[in-house]
N, CA, C and O atoms as a DFTB+ gen file, in Angstrom:
416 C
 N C O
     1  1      75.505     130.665     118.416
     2  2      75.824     129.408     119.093
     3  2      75.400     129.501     120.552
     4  3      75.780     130.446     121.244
     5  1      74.751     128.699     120.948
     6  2      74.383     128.244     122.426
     7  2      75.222     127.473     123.013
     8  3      75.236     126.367     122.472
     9  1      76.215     127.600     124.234
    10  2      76.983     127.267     125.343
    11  2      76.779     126.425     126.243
    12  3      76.140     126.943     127.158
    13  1      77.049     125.227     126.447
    14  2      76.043     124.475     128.095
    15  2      77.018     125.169     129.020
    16  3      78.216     125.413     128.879
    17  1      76.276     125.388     129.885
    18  2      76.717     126.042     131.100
    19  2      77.053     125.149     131.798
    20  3      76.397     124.107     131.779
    21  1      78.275     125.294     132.702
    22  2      78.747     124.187     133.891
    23  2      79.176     124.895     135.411
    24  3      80.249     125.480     135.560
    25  1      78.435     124.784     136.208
    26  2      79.477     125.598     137.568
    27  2      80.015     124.407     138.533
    28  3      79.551     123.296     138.788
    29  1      81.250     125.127     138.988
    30  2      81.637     124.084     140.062
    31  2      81.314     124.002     141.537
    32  3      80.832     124.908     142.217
    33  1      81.533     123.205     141.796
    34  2      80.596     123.309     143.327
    35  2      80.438     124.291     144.073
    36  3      79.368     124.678     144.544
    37  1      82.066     125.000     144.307
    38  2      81.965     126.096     144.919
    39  2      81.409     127.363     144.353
    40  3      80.851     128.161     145.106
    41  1      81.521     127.586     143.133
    42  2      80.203     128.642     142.665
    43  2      78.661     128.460     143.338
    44  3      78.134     129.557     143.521
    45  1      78.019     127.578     143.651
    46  2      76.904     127.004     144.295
    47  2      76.293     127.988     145.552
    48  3      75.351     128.716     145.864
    49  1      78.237     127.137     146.252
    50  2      78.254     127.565     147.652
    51  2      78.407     129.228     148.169
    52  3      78.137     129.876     149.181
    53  1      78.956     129.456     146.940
    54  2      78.862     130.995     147.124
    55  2      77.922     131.517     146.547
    56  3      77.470     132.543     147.055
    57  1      77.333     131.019     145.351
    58  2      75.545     131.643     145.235
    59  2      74.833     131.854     146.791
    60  3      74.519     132.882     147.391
    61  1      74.729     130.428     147.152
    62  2      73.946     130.109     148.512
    63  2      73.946     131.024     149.400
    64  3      72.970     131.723     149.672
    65  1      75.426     131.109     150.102
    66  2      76.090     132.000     150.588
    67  2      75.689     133.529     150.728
    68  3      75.422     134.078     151.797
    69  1      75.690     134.060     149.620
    70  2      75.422     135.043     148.468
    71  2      73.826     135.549     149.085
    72  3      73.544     136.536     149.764
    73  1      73.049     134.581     148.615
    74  2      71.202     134.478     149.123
    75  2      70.873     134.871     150.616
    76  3      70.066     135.707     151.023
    77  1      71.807     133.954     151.392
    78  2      71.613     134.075     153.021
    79  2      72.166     135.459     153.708
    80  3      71.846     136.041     154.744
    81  1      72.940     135.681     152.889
    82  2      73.761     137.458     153.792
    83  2      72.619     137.968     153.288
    84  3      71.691     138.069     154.090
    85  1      72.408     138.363     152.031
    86  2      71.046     139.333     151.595
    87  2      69.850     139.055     152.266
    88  3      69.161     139.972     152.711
    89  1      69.445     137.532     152.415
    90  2      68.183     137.704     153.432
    91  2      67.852     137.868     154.325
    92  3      66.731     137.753     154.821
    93  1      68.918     138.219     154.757
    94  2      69.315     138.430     156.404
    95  2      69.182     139.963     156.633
    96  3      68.913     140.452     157.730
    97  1      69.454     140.865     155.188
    98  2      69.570     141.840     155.349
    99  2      68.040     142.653     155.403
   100  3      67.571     143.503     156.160
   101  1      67.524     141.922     154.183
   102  2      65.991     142.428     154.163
   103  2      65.001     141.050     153.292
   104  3      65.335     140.663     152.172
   105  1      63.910     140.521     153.971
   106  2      63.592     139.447     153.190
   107  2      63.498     139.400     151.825
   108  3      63.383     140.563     151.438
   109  1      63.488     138.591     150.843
   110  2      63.469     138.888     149.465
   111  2      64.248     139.145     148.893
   112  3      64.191     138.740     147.732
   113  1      65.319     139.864     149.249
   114  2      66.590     140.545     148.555
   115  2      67.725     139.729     148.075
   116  3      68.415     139.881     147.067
   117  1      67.802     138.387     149.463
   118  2      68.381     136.801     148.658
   119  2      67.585     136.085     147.582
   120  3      68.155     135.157     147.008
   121  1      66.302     136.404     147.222
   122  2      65.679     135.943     146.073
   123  2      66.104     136.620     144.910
   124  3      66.203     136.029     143.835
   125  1      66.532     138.605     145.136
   126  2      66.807     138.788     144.158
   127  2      67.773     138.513     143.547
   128  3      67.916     138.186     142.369
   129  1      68.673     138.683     144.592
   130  2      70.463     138.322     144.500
   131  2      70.330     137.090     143.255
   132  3      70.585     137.144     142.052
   133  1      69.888     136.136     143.998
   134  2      69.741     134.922     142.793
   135  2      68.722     135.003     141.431
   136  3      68.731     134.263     140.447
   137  1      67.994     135.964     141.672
   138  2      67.106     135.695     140.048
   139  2      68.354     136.679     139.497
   140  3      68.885     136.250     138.473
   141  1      68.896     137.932     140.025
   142  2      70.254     138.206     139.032
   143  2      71.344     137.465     138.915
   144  3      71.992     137.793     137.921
   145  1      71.840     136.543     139.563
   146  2      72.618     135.586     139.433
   147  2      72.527     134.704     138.383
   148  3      73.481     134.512     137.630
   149  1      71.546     134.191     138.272
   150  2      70.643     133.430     137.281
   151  2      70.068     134.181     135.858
   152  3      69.668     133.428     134.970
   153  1      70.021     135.631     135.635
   154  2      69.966     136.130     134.707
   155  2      71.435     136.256     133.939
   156  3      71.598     136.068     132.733
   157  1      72.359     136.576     134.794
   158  2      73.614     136.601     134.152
   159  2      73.999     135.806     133.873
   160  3      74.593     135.784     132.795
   161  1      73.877     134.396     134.853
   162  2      74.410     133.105     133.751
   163  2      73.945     132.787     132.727
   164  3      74.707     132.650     131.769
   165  1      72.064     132.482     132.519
   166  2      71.746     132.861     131.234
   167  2      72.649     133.625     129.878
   168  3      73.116     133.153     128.841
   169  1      72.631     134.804     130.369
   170  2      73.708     135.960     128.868
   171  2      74.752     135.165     129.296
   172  3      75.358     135.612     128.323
   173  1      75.352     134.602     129.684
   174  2      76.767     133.443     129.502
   175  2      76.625     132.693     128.093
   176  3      77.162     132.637     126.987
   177  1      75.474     132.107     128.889
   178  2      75.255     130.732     127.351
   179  2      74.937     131.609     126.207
   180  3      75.476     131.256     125.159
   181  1      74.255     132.581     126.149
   182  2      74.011     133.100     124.592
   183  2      75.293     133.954     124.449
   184  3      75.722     133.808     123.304
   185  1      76.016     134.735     125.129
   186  2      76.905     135.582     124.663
   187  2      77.928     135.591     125.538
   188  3      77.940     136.490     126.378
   189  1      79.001     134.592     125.526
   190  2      79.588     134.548     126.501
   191  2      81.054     135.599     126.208
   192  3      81.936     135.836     127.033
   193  1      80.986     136.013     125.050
   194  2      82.408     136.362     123.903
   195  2      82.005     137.975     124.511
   196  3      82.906     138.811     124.445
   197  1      80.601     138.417     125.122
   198  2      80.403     139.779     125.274
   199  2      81.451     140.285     126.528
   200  3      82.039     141.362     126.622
   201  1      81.468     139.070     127.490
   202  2      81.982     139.914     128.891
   203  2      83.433     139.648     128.533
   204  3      83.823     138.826     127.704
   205  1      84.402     140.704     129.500
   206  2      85.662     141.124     129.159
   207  2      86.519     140.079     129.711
   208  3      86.320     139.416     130.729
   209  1      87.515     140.025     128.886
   210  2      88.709     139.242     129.236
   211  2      89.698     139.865     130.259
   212  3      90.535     140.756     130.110
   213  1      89.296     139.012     131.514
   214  2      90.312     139.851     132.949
   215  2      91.538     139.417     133.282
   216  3      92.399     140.162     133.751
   217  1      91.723     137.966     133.023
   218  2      93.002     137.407     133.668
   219  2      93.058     135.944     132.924
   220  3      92.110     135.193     133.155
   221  1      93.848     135.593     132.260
   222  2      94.844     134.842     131.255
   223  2      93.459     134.741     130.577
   224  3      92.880     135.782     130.267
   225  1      92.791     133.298     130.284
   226  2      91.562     133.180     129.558
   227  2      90.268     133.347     130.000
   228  3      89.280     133.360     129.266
   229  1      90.271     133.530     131.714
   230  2      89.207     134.050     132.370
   231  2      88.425     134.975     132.178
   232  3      89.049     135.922     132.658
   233  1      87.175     135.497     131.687
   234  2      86.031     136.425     131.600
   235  2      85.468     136.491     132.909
   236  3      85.472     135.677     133.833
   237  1      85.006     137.576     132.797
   238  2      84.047     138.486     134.121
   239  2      82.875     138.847     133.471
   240  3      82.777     138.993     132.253
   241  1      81.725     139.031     134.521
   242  2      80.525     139.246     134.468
   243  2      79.786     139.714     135.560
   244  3      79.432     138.925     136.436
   245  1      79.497     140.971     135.615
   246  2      79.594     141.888     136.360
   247  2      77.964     141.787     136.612
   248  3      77.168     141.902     135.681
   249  1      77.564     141.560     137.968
   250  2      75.838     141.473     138.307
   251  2      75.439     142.644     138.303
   252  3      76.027     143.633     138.739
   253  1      73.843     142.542     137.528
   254  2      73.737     143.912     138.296
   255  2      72.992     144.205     139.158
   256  3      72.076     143.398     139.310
   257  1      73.000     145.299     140.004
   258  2      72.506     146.059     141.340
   259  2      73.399     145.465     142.186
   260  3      73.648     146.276     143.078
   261  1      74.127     144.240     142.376
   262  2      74.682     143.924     143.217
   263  2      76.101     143.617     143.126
   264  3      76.487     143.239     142.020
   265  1      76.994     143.707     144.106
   266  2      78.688     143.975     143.622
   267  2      79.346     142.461     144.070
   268  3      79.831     142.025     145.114
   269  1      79.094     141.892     142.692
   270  2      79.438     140.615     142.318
   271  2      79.648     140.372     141.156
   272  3      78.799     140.625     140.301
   273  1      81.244     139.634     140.759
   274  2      80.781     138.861     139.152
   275  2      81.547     137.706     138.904
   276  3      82.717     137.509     139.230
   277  1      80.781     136.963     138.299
   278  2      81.198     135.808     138.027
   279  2      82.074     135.588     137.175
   280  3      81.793     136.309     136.218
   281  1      83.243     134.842     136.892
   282  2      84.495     134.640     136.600
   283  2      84.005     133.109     135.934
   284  3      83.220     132.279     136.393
   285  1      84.885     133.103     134.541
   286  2      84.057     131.949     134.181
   287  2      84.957     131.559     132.847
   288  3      85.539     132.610     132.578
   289  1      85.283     130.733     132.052
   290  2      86.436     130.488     130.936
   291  2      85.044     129.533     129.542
   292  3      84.053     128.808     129.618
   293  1      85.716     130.059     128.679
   294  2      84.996     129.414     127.643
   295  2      85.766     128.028     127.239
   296  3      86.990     128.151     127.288
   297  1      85.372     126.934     126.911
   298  2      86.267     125.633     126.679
   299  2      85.371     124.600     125.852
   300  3      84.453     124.012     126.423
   301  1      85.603     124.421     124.719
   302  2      84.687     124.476     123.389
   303  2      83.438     124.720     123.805
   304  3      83.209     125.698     124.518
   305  1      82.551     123.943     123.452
   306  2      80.986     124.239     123.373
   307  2      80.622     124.807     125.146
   308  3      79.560     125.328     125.485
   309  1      81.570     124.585     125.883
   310  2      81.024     124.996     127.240
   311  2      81.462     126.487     127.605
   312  3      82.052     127.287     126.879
   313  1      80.997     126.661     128.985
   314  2      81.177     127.870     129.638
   315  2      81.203     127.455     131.233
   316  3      80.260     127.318     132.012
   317  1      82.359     127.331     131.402
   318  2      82.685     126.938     133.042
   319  2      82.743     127.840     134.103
   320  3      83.789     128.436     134.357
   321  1      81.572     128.020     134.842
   322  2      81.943     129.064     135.867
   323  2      82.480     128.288     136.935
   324  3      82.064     127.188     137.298
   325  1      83.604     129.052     137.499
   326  2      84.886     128.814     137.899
   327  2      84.421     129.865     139.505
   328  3      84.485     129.263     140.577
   329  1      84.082     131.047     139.512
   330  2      83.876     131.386     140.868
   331  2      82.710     132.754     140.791
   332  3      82.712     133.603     139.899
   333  1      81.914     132.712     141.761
   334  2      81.095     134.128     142.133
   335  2      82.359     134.685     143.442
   336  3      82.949     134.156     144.384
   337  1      82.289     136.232     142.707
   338  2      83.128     136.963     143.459
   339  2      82.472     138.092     144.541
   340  3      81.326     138.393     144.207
   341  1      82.766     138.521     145.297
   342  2      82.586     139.716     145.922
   343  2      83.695     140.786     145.019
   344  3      84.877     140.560     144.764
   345  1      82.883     141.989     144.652
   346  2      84.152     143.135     143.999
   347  2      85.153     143.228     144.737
   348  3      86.292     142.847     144.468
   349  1      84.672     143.888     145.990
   350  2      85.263     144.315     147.251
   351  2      86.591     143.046     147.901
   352  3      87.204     143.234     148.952
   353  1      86.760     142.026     147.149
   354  2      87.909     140.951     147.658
   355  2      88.979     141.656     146.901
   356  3      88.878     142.315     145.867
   357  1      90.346     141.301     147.849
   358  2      91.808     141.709     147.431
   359  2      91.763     141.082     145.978
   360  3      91.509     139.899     145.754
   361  1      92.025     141.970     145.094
   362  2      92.346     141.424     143.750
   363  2      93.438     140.642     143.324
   364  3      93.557     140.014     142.272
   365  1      94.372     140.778     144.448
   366  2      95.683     140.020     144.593
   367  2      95.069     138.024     144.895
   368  3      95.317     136.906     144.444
   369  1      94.264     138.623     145.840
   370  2      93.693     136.721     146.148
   371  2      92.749     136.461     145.270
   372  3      92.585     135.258     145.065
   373  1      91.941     137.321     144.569
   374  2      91.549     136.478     143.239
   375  2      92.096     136.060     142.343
   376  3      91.719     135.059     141.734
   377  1      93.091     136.721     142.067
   378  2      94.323     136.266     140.972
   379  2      95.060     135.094     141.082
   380  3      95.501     134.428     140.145
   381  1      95.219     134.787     142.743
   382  2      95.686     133.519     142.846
   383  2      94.789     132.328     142.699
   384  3      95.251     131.223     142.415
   385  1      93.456     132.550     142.897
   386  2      92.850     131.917     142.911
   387  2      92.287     131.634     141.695
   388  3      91.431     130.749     141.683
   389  1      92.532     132.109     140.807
   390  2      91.708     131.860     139.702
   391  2      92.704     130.991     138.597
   392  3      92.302     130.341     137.631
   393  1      94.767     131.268     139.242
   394  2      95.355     130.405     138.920
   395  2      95.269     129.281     139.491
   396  3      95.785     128.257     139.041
   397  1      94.511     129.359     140.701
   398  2      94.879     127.307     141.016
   399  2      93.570     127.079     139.852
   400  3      93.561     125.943     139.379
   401  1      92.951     127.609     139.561
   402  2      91.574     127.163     138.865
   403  2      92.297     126.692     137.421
   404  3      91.679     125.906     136.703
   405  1      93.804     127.255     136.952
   406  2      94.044     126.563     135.485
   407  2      94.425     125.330     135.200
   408  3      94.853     124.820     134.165
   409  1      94.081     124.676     136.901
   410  2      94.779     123.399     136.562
   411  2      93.539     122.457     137.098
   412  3      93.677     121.278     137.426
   413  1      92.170     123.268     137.131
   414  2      91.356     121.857     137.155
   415  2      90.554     121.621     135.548
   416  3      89.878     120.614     135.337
C-alpha cells in the first residue's frame, strides 16, 4: 500500500530552517540535508509501519548522516508529518509537543 504524504506547515519551516544552518556551514550541505530529508519522507509513503513507535501513536524516522527525525502518525491512507526534530532537543519538550499535536 502507498500512503499520501501530508506535512504541516511547521515541518516546512523547520526543513527550511534545517537547509540554511547547514549552508551556512559549508555550501551544498543544505542541499544535502534536504535531498535526505526528502529521501526519508519518500520510505514514509512506501513503509511507514517500518519506523518505530516512540510516543502514544507517533513514529520516528531517523535521517541519515544527519541528527534529525521526523515524527509523523499514520491516519488511514495518510501519513502526517507532524514535526522535523533536532536529536539533541530536551526530550521532555518534544513530548509535550507532540501532545499538543493530538489534538490537531
Amino acid at each position: 500500500m502507498t500512503y499520501v504524504l501530508r506535512f504541516l506547515p511547521p515541518v516546512e519551516t523547520d526543513a527550511l530552517n534545517g537547509w540554511l544552518w547547514y549552508e551556512q556551514k559549508a555550501v551544498g550541505l543544505g542541499e544535502e540535508f534536504l535531498r535526505v530529508f526528502y529521501a526519508c519522507s519518500a520510505h514514509l509513503v512506501r513503509n511507514p509501519m517500518a519506523c518505530q513507535q516512540v510516543h502514544g501513536q507517533f513514529r520516528r524516522c531517523l535521517l541519515r548522516r544527519f541528527p534529525y527525525a521526523i515524527y509523523f502518525r499514520i491516519e488511514g491512507e495518510q501519513v502526517i508529518v507532524f514535526g522535523l526534530f533536532h536529536c539533541a532537543r530536551d526530550p521532555r519538550r518534544l513530548d509535550r509537543e507532540l501532545d499538543g499535536c493530538d489534538n490537531r
